[in-house]
C-alpha positions as CSV (number, residue, x, y, z in Angstrom):
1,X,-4.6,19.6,19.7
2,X,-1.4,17.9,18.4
3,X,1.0,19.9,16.5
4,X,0.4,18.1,13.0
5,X,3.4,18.9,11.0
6,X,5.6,18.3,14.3
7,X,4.3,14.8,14.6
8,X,4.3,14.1,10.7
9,X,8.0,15.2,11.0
10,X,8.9,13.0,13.8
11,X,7.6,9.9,12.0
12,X,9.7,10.8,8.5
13,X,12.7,10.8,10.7
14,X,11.9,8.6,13.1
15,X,11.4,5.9,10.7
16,X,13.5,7.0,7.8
17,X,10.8,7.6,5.7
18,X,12.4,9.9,2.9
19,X,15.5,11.8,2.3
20,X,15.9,15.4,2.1
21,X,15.5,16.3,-1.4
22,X,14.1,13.5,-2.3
23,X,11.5,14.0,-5.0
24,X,7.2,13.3,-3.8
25,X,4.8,12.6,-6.0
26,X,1.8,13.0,-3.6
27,X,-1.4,11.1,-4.4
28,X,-4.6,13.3,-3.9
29,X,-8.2,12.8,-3.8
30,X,-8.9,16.3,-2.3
31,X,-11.0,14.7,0.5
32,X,-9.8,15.9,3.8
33,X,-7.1,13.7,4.6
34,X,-5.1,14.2,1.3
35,X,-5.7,18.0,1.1
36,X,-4.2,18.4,4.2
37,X,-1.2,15.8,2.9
38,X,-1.0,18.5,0.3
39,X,-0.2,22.0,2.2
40,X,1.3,19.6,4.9
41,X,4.2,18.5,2.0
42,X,4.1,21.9,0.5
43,X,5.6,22.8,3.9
44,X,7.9,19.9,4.0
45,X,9.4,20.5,0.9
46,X,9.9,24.6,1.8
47,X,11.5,23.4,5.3
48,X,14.2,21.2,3.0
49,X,12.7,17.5,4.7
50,X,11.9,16.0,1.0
51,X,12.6,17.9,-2.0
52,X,10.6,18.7,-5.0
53,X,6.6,17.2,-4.7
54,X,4.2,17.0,-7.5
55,X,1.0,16.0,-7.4
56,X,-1.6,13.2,-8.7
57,X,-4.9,13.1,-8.8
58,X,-6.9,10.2,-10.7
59,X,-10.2,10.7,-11.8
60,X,-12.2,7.6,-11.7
61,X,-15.5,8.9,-13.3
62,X,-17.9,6.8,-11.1
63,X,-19.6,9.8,-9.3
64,X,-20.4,11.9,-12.4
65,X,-20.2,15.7,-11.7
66,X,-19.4,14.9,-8.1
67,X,-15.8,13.5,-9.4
68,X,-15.5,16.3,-11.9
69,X,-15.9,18.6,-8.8
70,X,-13.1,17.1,-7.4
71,X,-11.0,17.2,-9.9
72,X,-11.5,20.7,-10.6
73,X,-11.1,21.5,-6.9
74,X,-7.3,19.1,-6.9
75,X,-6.4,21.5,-10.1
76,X,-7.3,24.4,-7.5
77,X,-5.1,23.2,-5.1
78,X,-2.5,22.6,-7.3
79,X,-1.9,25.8,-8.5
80,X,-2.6,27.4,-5.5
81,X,0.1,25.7,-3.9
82,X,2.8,26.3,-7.4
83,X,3.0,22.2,-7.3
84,X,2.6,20.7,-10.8
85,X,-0.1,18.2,-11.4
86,X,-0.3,14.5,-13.1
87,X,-4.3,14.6,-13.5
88,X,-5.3,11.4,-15.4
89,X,-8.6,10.2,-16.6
90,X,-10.0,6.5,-15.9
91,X,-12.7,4.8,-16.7
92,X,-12.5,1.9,-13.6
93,X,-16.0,0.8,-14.1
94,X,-15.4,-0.2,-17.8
95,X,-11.9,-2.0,-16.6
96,X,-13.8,-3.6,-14.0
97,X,-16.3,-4.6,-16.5
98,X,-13.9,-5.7,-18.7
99,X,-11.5,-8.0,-16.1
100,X,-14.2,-9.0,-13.7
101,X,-12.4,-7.6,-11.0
102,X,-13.8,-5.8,-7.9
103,X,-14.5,-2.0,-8.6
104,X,-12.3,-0.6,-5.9
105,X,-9.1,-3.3,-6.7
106,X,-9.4,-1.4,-10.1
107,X,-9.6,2.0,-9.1
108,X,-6.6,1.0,-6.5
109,X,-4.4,-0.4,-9.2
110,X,-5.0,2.3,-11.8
111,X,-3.8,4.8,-8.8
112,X,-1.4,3.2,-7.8
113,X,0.7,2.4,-11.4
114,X,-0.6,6.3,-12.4
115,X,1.7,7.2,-9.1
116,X,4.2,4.6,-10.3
117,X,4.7,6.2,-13.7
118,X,4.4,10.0,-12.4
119,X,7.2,9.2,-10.0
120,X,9.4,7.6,-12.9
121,X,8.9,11.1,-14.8
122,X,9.6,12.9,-11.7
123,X,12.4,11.5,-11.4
124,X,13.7,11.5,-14.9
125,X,13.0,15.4,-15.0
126,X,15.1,16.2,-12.0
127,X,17.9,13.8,-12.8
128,X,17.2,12.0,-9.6
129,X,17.5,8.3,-8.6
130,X,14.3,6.6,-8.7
131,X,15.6,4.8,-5.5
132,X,15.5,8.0,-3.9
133,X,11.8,9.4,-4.9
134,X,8.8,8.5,-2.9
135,X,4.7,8.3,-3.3
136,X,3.2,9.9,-0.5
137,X,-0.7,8.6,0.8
138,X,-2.8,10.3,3.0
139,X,-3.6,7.2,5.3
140,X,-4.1,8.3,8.7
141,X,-4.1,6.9,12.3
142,X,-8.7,6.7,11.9
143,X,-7.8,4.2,8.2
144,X,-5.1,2.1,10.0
145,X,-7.4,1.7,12.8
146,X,-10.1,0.3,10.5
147,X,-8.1,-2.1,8.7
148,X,-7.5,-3.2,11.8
149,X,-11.3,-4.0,12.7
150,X,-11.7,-5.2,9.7
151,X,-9.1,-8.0,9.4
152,X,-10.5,-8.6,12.9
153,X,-14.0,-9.3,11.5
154,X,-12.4,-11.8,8.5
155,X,-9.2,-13.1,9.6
156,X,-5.4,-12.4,8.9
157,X,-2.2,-13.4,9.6
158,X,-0.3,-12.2,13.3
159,X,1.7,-9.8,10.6
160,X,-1.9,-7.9,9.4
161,X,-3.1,-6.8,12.7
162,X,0.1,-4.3,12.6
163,X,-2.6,-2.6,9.8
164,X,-0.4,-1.1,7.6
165,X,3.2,-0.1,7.4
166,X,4.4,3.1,7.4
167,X,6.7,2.4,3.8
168,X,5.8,-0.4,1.5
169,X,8.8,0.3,-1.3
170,X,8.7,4.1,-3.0
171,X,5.3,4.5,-1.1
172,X,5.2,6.2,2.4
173,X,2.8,6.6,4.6
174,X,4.1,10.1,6.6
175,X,0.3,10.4,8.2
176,X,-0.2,7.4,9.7
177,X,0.1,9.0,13.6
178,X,-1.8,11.7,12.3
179,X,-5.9,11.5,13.1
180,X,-8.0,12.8,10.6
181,X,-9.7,15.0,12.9
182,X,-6.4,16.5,13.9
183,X,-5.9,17.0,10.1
184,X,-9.4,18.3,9.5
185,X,-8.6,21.1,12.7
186,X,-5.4,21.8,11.0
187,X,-7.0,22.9,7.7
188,X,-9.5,24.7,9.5
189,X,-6.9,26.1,11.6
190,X,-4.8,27.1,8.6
191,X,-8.1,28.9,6.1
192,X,-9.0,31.2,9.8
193,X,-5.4,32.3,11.4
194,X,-3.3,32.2,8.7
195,X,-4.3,34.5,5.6
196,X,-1.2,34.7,4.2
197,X,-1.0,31.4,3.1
198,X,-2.6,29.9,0.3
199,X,-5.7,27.9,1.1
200,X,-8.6,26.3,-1.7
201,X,-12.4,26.3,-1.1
202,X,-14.6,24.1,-3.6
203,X,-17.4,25.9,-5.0
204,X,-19.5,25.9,-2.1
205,X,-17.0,26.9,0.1
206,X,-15.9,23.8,1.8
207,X,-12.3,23.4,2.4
208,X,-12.1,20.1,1.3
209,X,-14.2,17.6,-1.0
210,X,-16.6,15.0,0.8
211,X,-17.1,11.9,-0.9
212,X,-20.8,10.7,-0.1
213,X,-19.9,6.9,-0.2
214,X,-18.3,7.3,3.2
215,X,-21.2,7.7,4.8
216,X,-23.3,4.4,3.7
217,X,-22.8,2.0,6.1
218,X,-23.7,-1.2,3.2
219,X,-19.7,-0.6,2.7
220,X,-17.6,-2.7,5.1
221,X,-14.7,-0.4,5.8
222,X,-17.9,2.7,6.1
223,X,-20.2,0.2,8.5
224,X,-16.9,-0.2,10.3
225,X,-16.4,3.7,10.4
226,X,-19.3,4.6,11.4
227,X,-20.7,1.9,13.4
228,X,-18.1,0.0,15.6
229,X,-14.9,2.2,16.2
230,X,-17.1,5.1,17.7
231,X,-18.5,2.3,19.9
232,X,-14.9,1.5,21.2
233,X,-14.2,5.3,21.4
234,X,-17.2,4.6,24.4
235,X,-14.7,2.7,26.2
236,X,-11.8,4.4,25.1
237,X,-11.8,7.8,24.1
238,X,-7.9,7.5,23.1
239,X,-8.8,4.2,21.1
240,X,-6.7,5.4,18.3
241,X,-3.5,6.6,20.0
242,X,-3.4,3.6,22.2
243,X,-4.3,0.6,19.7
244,X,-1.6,2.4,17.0
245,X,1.1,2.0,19.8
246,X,0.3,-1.7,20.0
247,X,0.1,-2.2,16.1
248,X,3.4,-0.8,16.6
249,X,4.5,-2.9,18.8
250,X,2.9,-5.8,16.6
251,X,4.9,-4.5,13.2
252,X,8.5,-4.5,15.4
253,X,8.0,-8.2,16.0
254,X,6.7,-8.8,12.8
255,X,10.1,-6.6,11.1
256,X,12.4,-8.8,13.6
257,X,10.9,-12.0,11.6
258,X,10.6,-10.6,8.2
259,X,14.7,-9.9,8.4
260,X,15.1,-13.3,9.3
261,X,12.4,-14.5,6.6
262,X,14.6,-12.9,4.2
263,X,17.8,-14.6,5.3
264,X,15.6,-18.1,4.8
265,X,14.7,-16.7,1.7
266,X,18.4,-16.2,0.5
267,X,19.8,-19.2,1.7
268,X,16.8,-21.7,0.6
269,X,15.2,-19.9,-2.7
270,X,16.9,-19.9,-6.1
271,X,15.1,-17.4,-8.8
272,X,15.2,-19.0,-12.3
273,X,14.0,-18.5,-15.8
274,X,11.8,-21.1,-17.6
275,X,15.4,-23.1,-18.8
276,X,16.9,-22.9,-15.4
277,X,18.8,-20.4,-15.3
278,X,19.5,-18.7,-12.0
279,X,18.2,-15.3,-13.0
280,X,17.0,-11.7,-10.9
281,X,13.7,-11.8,-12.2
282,X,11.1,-12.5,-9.4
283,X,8.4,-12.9,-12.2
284,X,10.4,-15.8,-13.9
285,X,9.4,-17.8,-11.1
286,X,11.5,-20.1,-8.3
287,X,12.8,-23.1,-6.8
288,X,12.2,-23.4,-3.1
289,X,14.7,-25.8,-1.8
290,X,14.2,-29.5,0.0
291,X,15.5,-28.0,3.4
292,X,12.6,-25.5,3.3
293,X,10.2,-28.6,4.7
294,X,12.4,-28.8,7.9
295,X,11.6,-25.1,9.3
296,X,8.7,-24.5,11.8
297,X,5.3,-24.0,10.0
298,X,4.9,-20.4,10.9
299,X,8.2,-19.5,9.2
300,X,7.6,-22.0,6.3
301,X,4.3,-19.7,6.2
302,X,6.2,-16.2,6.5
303,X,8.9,-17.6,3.7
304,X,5.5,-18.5,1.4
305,X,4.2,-15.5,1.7
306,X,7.2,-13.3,0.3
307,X,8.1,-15.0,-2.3
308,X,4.5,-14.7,-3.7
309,X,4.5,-10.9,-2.7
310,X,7.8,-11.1,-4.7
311,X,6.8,-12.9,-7.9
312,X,3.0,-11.2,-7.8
313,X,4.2,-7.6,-7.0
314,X,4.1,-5.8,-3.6
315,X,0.2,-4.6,-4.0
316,X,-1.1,-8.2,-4.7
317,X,-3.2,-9.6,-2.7
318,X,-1.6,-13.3,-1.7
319,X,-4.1,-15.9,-0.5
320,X,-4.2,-18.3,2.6
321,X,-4.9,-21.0,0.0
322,X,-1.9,-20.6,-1.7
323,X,0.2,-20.0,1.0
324,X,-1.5,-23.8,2.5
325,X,-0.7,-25.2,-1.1
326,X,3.0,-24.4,-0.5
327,X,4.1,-25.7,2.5
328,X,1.5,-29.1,1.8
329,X,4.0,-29.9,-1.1
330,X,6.6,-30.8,1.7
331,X,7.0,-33.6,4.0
332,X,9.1,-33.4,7.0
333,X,12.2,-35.0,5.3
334,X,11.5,-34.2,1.2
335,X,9.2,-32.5,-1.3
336,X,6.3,-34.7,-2.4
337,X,7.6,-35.4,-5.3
338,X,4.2,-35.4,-7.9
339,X,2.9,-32.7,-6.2
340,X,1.5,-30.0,-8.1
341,X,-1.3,-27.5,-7.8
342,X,-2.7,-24.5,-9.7
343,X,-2.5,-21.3,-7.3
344,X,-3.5,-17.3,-7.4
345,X,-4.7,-18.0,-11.2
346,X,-2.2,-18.1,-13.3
347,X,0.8,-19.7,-11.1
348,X,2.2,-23.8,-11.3
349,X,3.4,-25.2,-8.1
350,X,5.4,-28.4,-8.9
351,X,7.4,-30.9,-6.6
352,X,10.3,-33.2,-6.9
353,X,13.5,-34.2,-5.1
354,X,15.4,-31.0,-6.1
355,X,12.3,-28.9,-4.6
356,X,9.3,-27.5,-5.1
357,X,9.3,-24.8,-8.3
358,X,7.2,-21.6,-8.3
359,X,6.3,-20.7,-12.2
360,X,3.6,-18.9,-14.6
361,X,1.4,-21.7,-15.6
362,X,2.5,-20.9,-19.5
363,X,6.3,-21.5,-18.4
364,X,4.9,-24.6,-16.9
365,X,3.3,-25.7,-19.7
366,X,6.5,-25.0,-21.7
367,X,8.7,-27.3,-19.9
368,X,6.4,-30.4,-19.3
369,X,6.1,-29.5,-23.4
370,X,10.1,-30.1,-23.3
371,X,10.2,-33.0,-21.4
């Protein structure tokens, strides 16, 4: 068996995850995965390789006394562990109701501006930069695997087979070459050699909450669980170790073309406000200059796709459509000028001799309004 919090501390510093000291809000479910995240940054934070962690736990009320169980059984942990806890209340199903949107997009964005906000008060408590604090997730080697599969199955971009990266802004993932069964062993480990440290057990005695979703297989990521990665584990018992080292290898490449995606991006994008202005608001919208038509299509792609990411916000989700309906407003030589096109929603895409301009669709309507 791996040594857990050796490996967990090889990847922070390995890959520059976090600063010492640097404040942790750590988001916690109090499954398996995220209790061990828990006593594993409780430990961190003693040892001096992040600073102060706090805790979050969202409660999304879709499982009834099941999700009040593990709420309670979070607040256990909490105080067991002296870390202070952000324990909010949301009702996802009435938001999804109410947007239309996919249940588990809900729950994902509620979590993930909860752990947003808890961070900003973190921060602000401790008189700490917010540059410097961090959101910890309890992804591990088993979900980066999946995603893989997964966008196998539909379809992604070279850049989604590396799965998912180990820091995506203020959130870090510290698990990711972490298995959960390593992690389950560890906790296991920890409740029968180690008394004198502080360990939880729900009211029945486990030492960790199961959510009975993951094991119905109508769920794509639970069919994929449980149905076709032990099937590769058949032919390859180290499946995860070995497939993580070439997602690596994958996400090195795809960093090497991201830097110079962001040099394109400097050099060929202006940001700008509905008037014109050359502004540092992403959400104001852009102007993606005529020379953008003459780069090769897979960097015209890469170039697409962060400046969406950019003016949608880094846990968007930026379609192949859209991506397509920015590169066909350019000719070889020019922009088409004419060209426009309604993408993701709510966004303008317009074309003209100066470029093609990225804007809400009511700062579109605005300006043809003025003209």
């Amino acid at each position: 068996m791996i040594d857990v919090m050796k490996r967990v501390k090889d990847t922070i510093r390995e890959r520059n995850l976090v600063a010492p000291g640097a404040p942790v809000v750590i988001m916690v479910s109090g499954g398996s995965d995220s209790t061990a995240l828990a006593y594993i940054a409780h430990e961190l934070s003693a040892a001096g390789v992040i600073g102060p962690v706090a805790m979050l736990h969202v409660n999304h009320h879709l499982r009834g006394a099941e999700a009040d169980g593990d709420a309670a059984f979070v607040a256990q942990l909490a105080q067991a562990l002296s870390i202070p806890l952000y324990a909010i209340d949301a009702d996802v199903a009435g938001e999804a109701a109410r947007t239309g949107e996919n249940i588990e997009a809900v729950g994902r964005r509620i979590r993930y501006s909860a752990a947003q906000d808890a961070l900003h008060n973190m921060c602000l408590q401790l008189a700490q930069p917010l540059s410097e604090g961090r959101i910890f997730t309890a992804h591990t080697q088993d979900d980066r695997v999946e995603n893989f599969y997964m966008r196998s199955i539909v379809g992604t971009g070279p850049g989604g087979f590396r799965s998912m990266l180990y820091r995506n802004g203020p959130v870090v993932r510290p698990l990711l070459d972490v298995s959960r069964e390593a992690l389950r062993a560890g906790i296991e480990n920890r409740a029968a050699d180690t008394p004198e440290l502080p360990i939880v057990r729900d009211e029945a005695g486990a030492l960790w909450r199961e959510d009975a979703t993951n094991a119905h297989t109508d769920h794509f990521r639970a069919w994929v669980r449980h149905e076709v990665i032990p099937l590769m584990k058949q032919k390859n018992p180290q499946l995860l170790d070995t497939l993580c080292r070439s997602m690596n290898l994958v996400g090195d490449e795809d960093d090497m073309l991201d830097a110079h995606t962001n040099r394109i991006i400097g050099e060929l994008v202006a940001w700008e406000d509905v008037d014109g202005d050359t502004v540092l608001d992403y959400e104001a919208g852009c102007v993606i200059l005529p020379q953008f038509g003459a780069l090769p299509l897979p960097i015209q792609r890469r170039v697409a796709f962060q400046v969406l990411q950019y003016i949608l916000g880094p846990d968007a989700r930026v379609e192949t459509a859209t991506i397509t309906a920015i590169t066909d407003a350019f000719g070889q030589d020019a922009p088409k000028s004419g060209y426009t096109n309604n993408i993701q929603g709510n966004l303008a895409i317009s074309a003209n001799k100066q470029g093609l301009r990225i804007e809400p669709m009511e700062a579109y309507r605005i300006r043809r309004k003025r003209s």
